[in-house]
C-alpha positions in Angstrom: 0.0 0.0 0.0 1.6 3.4 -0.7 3.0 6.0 1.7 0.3 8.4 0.9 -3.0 5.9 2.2 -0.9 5.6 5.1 -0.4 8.5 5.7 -4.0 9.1 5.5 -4.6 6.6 7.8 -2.2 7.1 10.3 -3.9 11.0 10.7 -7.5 9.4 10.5 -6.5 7.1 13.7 -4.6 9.6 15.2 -8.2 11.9 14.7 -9.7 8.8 16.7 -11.5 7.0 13.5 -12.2 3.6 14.9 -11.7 2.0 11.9 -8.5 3.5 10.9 -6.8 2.0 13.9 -8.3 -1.2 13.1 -6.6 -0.9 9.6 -3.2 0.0 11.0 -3.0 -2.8 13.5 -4.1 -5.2 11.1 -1.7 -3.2 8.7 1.7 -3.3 10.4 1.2 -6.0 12.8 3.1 -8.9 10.2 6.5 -6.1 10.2 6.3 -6.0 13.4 6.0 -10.0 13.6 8.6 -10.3 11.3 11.3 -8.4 13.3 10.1 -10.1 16.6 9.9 -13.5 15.2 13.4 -13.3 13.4 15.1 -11.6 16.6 13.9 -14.0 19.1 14.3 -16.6 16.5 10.5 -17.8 17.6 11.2 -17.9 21.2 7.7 -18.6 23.4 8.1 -14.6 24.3 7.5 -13.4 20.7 4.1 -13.4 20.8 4.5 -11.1 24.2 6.9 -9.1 22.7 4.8 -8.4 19.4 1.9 -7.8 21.8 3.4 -5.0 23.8 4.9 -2.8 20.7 1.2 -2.8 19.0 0.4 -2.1 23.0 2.6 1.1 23.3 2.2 1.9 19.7 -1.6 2.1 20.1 -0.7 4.1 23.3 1.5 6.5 22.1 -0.2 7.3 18.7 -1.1 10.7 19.5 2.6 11.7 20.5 3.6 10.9 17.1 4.2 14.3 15.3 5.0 13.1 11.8 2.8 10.4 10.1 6.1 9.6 7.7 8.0 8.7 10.4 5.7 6.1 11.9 7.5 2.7 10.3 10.8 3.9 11.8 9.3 4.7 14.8 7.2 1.3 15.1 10.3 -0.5 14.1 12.2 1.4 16.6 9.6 0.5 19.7 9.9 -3.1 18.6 13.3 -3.1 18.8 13.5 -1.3 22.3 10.7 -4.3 23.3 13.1 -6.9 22.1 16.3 -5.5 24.2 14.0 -5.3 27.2 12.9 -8.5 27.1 16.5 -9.8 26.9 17.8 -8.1 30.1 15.0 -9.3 32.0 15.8 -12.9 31.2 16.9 -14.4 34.1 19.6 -17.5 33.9 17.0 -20.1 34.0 15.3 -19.3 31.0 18.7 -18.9 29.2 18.4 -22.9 27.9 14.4 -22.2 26.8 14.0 -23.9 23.5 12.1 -21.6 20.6 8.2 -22.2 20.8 8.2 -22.1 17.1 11.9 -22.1 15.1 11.5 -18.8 12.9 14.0 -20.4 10.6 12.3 -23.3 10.0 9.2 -21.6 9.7 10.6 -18.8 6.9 11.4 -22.0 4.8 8.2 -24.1 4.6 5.5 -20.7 4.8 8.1 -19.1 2.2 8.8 -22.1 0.5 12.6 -21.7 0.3 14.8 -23.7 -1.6 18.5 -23.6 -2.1 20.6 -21.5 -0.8 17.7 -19.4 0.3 17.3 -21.9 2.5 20.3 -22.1 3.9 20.8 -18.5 4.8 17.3 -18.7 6.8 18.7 -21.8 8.5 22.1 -20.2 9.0 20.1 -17.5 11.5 19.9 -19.7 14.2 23.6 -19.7 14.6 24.0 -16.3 15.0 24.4 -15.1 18.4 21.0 -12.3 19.8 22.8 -8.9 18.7 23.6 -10.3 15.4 20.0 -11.7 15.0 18.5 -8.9 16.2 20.5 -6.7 13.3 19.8 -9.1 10.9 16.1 -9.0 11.8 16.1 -5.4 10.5 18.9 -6.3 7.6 17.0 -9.0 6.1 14.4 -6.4 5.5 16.2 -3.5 4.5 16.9 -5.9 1.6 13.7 -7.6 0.9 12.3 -4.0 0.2 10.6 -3.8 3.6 13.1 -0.9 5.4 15.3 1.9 4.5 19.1 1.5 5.9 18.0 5.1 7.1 15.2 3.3 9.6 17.6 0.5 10.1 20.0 2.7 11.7 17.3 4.6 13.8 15.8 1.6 15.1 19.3 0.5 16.5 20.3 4.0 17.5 23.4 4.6 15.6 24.4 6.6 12.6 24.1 5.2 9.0 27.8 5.4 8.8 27.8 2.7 11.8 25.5 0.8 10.9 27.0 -0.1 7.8 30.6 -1.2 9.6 27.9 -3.6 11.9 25.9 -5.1 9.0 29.1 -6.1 7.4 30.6 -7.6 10.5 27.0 -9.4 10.7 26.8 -10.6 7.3 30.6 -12.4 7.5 29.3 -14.0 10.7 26.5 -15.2 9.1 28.7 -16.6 6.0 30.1 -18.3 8.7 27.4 -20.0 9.6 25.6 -20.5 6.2 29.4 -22.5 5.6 28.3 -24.5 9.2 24.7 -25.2 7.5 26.1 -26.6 4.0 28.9 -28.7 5.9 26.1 -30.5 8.3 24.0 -31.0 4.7 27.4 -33.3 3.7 28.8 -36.6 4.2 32.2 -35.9 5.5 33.2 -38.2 8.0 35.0 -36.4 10.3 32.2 -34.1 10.5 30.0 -36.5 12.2 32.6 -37.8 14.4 33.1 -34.2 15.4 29.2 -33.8 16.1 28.7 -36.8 17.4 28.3 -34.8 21.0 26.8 -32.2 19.9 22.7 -32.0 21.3 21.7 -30.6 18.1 21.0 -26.8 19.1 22.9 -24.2 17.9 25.3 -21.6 20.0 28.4 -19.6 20.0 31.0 -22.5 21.3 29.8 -24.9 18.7 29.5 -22.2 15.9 33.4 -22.0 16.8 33.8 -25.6 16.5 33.0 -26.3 13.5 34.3 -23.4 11.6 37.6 -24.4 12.9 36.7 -28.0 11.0 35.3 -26.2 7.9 38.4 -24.2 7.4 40.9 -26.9 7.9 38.5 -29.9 5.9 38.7 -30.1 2.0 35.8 -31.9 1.9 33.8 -29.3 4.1 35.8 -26.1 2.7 35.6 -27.1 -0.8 32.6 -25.1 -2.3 30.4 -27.8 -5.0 28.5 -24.7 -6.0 28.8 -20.6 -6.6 28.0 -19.1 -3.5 25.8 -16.1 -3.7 25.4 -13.1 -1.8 22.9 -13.5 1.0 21.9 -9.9 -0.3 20.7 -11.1 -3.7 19.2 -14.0 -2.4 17.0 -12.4 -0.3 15.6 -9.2 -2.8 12.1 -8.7 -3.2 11.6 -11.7 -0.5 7.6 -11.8 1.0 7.2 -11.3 4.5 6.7 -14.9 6.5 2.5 -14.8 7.2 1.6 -14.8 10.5 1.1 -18.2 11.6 -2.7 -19.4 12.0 -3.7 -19.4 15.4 -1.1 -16.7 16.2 -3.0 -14.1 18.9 -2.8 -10.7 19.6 -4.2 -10.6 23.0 -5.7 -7.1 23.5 -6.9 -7.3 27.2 -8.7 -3.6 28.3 -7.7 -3.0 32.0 -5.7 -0.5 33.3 -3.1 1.5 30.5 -4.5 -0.3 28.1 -7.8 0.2 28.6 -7.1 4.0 28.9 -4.9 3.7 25.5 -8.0 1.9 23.6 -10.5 5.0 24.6 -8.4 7.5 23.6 -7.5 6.1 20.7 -11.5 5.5 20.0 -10.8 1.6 19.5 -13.4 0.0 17.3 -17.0 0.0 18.2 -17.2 -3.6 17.2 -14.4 -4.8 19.0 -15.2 -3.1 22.2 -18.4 -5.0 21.5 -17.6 -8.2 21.4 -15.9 -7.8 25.0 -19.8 -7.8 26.4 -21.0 -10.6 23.6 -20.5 -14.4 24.1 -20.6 -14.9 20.1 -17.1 -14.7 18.0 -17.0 -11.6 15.3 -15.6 -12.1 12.2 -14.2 -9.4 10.0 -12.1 -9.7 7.3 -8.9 -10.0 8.8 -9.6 -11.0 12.4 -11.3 -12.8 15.2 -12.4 -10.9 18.0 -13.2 -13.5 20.7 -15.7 -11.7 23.8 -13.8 -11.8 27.4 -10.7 -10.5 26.1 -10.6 -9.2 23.0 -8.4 -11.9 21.3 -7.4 -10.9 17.9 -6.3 -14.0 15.6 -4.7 -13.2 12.3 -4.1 -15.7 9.9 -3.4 -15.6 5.8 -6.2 -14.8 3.4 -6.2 -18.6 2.0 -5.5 -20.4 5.2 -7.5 -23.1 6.7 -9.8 -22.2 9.5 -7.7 -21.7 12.5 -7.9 -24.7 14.8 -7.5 -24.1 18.4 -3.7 -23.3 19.3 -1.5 -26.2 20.9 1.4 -25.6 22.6 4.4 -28.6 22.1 3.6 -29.6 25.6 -0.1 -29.8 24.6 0.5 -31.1 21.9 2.7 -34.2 23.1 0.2 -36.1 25.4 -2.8 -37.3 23.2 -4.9 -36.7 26.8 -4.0 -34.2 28.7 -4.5 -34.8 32.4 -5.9 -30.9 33.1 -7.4 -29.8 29.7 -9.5 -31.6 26.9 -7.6 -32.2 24.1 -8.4 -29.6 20.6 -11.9 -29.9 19.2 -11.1 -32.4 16.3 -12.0 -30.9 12.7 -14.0 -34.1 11.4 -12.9 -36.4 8.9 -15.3 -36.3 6.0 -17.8 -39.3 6.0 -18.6 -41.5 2.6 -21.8 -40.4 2.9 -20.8 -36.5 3.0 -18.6 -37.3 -0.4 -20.7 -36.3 -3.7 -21.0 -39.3 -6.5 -19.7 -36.6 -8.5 -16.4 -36.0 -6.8 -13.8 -37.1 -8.1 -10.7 -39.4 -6.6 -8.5 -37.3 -4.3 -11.1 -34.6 -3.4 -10.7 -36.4 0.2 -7.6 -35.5 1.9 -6.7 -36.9 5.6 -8.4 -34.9 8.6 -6.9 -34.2 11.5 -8.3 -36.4 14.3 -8.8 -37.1 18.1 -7.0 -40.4 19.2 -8.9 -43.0 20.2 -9.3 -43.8 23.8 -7.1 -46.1 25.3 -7.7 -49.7 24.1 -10.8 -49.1 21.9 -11.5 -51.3 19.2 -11.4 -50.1 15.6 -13.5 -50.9 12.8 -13.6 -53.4 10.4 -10.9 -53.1 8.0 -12.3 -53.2 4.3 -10.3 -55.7 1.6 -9.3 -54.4 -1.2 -7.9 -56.2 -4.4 -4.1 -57.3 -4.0 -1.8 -59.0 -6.0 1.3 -57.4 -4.0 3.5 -54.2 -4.2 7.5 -54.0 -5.3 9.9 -51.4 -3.5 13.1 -50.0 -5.1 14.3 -50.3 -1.7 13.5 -53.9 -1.1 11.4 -55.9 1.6 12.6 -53.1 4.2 13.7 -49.1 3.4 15.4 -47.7 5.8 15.2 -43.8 5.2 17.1 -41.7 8.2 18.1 -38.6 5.8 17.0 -35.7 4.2 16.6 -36.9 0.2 16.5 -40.4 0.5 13.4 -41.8 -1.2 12.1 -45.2 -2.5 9.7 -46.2 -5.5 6.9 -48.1 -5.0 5.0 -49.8 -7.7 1.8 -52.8 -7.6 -1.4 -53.2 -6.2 -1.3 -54.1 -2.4 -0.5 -52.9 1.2 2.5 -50.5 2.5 3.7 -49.8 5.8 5.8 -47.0 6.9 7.2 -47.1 10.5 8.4 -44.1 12.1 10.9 -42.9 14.7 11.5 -39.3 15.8 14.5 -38.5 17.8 13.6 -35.6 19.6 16.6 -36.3 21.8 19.2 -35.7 19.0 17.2 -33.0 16.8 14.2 -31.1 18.4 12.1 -28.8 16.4 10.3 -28.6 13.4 9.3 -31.8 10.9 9.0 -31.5 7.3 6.6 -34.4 6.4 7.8 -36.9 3.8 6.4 -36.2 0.3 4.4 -38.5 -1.9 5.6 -37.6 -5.5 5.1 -38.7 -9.2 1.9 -40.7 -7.9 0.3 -42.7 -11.1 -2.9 -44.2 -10.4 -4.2 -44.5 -6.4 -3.0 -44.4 -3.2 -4.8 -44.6 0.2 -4.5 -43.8 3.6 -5.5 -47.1 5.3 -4.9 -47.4 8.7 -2.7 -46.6 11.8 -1.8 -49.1 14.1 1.7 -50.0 15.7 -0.6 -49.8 19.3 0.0 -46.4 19.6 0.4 -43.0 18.4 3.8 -40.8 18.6 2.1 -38.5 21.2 1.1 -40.9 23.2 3.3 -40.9 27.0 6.3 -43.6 26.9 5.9 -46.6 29.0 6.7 -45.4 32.5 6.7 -41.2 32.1 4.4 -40.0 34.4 1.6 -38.0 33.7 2.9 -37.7 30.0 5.8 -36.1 31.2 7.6 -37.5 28.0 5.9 -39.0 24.6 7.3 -40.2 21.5 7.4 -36.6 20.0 10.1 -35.3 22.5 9.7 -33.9 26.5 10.4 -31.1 28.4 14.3 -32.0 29.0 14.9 -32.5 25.3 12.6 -30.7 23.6 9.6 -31.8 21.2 9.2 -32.6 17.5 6.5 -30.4 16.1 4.0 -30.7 13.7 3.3 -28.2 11.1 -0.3 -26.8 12.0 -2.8 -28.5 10.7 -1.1 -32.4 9.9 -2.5 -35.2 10.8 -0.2 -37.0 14.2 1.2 -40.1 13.1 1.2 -43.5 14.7 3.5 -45.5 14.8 3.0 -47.8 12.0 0.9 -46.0 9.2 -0.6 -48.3 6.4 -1.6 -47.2 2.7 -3.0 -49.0 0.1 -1.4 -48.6 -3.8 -2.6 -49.3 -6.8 -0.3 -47.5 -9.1 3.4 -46.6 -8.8 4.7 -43.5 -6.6 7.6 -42.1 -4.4 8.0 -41.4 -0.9 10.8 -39.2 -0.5 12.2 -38.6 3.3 12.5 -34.6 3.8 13.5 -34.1 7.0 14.8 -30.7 8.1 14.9 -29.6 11.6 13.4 -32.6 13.9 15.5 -35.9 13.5 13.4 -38.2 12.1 13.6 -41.6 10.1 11.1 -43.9 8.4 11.0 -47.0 7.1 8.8 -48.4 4.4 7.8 -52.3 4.2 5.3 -54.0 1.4 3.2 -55.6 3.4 -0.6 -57.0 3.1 -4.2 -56.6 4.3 -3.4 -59.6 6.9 -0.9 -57.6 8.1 -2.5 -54.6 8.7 -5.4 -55.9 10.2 -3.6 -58.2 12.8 -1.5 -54.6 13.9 -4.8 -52.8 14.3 -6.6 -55.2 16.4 -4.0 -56.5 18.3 -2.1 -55.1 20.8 1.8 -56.3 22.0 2.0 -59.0 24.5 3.1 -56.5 27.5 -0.3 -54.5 26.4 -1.1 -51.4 24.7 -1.4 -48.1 25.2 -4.2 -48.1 22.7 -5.0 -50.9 19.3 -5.0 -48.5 16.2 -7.6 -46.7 13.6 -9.0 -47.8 10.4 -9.9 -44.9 8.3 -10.5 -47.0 4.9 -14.0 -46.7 4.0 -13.2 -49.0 1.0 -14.6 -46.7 -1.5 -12.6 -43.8 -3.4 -14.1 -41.6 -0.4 -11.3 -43.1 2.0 -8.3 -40.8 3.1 -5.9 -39.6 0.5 -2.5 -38.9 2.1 -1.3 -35.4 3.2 1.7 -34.2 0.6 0.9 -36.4 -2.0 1.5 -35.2 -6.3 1.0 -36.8 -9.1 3.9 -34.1 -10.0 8.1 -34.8 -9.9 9.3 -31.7 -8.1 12.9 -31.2 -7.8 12.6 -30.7 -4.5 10.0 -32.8 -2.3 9.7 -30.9 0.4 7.8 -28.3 -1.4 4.8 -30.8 -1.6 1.6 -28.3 -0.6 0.7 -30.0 2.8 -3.2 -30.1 0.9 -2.5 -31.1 -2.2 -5.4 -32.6 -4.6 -4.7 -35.6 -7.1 
């Protein structure tokens, strides 16, 4: 939008026109989240942080003499939000793992590739003053900030600033180097890392940039490096996150800052209202005033889980999510068409409870490019399937050696059909391990080493998941962030429905779920294609075949 509507606005909202203010929040809150998110590097405090500066911006509206100053000066309060917050940390939340990794989350919402990737990835290594100048860097270049509000927001002259960005950008050359050597094979390497808990810092930044220097293997460059400047021209801002809050609560300053600013009529509204208003951009929840943002073509926002939330399919003092509901055969048109039907996310079961009759479909068996048993444990590896039958794929996440984000495998080149069957393997990955009390830890990760997490909106796995092919495709491993490994085993309706009814001898935790309702109706995996893409991971999580 250009300078002179916001200008406009700012004066309007300034004036106290209720809708104005609306459009400026709604406006600037993604720069705001941008800076905060790429700072912090998704810390749990982001969504605090982002809070207050649209807090004191709101607050201090009418202070603000010139309306073309307000991105530097927005940028500026963020910034002073994002210092505070990190001299009030106290040494024991020093070790706090990122709610959400704002690197891994620029890649799969920006669909990065390349070394695009890589610089996004190469953030987390830098140390907080570097990230919080890069947070302001990164977008100076994408088009987003002038080096002029870049240097105003850190307090320092242009000339300055210029000496700090460059010491910034050969640190983070540095660590976009660290990011491509991990990506390798060298040998050494992995000896080297073989203590290392996965999460970047300073000490092991220096570690392995000792390595990279003295290796061949590492050192030696397989492609032209480019600028981290040119990569990131013209680059979108990262969407805010569905389910991300801006939690406006009226009491006190705030409450004084919302009536002189003449907050909306409609959101002061829905404070004394039990129903949920919907505008265009927003949800204002009653009781509070929650605003939830989300992109224009995302899914309706499911209710937020936190990774401890999300690691315990029961929670001991909270019902689990309201499930969105898989689609029923009889909810399916006769005139849709196969693939229309994509995998739901879903409630586990309760504990022990009986699934329902598995349907038999037609088999005459399925081949694997990877033989009787695939073992996939890295990012690339993929196998072929081709044949009419029955396919397990077993997983194991290693939250203990990788935490974070997962990047589903990707089902690619599909020809013909492919189901999702069943889940069995007697229990699901969120399910507590044998002997953790009260959840403490699951098979997605625990409070001492933190969790594996699901992009919002996939469907948890269990352990063993079953498909049914008729056709050929490829299931390529992807992972990036979250240690993870599958394996993938041709197997056949026997099989599967033995696993699903029958629980190990020491007992399960629960059987398993058949969702095959042996029509073209039944599940259709999440990231499947009938396409090749050179890169897998950039499967839509939705897709339709």
């Amino acid at each position: 939008m250009d300078s002179q509507h916001w200008r406009a606005t700012i004066t309007a909202a300034q004036s106290g026109d209720r809708q104005a203010l609306d459009e400026l929040v709604a406006g600037w809150l993604p720069l705001v989240y941008n800076i905060v998110g790429r700072a912090l590097n998704g810390h749990a405090d982001v969504d605090d942080v982002v809070q207050e500066t649209m807090l004191r911006a709101v607050d201090n509206l009418g202070s603000l003499r010139d309306p073309d100053s307000f991105r530097s000066w927005l940028v500026a309060i963020a910034m002073r939000q994002i210092r505070d917050r990190a001299r009030r940390r106290t040494p024991e939340r020093l070790e706090e793992a990122a709610a959400s990794d704002f690197a891994e989350l620029t890649v799969l919402r920006l669909q990065l590739e390349g070394q695009r990737r890589e610089v996004a990835e190469a953030v987390r290594w830098l140390d907080d003053e570097d990230r919080q100048l890069l947070s302001l860097w990164w977008l100076e270049v994408a088009g987003e900030l002038t080096r002029r509000e870049l240097a105003a927001a850190v307090g320092i002259t242009r000339q300055h600033a210029a000496v700090r960005v460059q010491r910034m950008k050969e640190r983070l050359e540095t660590s976009r180097g660290i990011v491509r050597a991990l990506d390798g094979a060298c040998p050494d390497l992995r000896e080297l890392t073989g203590r290392w808990n996965g999460r970047p810092d300073s000490v092991w930044r220096k570690r392995l940039a000792r390595h990279i220097r003295g290796c061949g293997y590492c050192g030696g460059t397989r492609e032209t490096v480019v600028p981290a400047e040119r990569l990131l021209v013209g680059i979108a801002l990262v969407p805010l996150p569905v389910g991300f809050t801006l939690s406006l609560a009226f009491g006190g300053k705030t409450a004084v800052a919302a009536g002189s600013a003449g907050w909306s009529a409609k959101l002061l509204g829905a404070l004394t209202k039990p129903a949920v208003a919907m505008t265009a951009g927003a949800t204002i929840v009653a009781g509070g005033a929650y605003v939830v943002t989300q992109p224009p073509d995302a899914p309706p926002p499911r209710a937020a889980v936190t990774p401890t939330a999300t690691a315990t399919s029961e929670p001991p003092t909270s019902a689990p999510p309201t499930p969105t509901p898989t689609p029923s055969p009889t909810a399916t048109k006769k005139a849709d068409l196969y693939g229309t039907v994509v995998d739901a996310v879903d409630r586990a079961p309760a504990p022990d409870a009986r699934p329902a009759a598995l349907p038999r479909r037609p088999e005459s068996g399925v081949t694997s490019t990877g033989g009787p048993k695939a073992v996939m444990q890295h990012r690339g590896d993929s196998v072929t399937l081709t044949g009419r039958g029955y396919v397990l794929v077993r997983w194991q996440i290693s939250p203990h050696a990788r935490p974070g984000g997962v990047v589903m495998p990707a089902w690619t080149g599909l020809k013909g059909k492919l189901f999702h069957v069943a889940s069995g393997g007697s229990r699901r990955m969120d399910d507590p391990l044998p002997g953790a009390p009260n959840g403490y830890a699951t098979g997605m990760g625990g409070p001492d080493i933190g969790y594996a997490v699901l992009p919002p909106g996939t469907q948890q796995m269990w352990q063993n998941e079953y498909f049914y092919l008729d056709g050929t495709v490829t299931l390529t491993q992807n992972e990036r962030g979250c240690d993870y490994g599958i394996t993938v085993f041709p197997s056949d309706w026997a099989t599967v429905d033995k696993d699903v009814n029958e629980g190990p001898a020491q007992g399960a935790i629960r059987y398993g779920l058949v969702r095959d309702t042996g029509t073209d109706s039944a599940p259709v995996p999440q990231y499947v294609t009938r396409a090749t893409p050179a890169d897998p991971a950039t499967v839509p999580q939705r897709s339709r075949v």
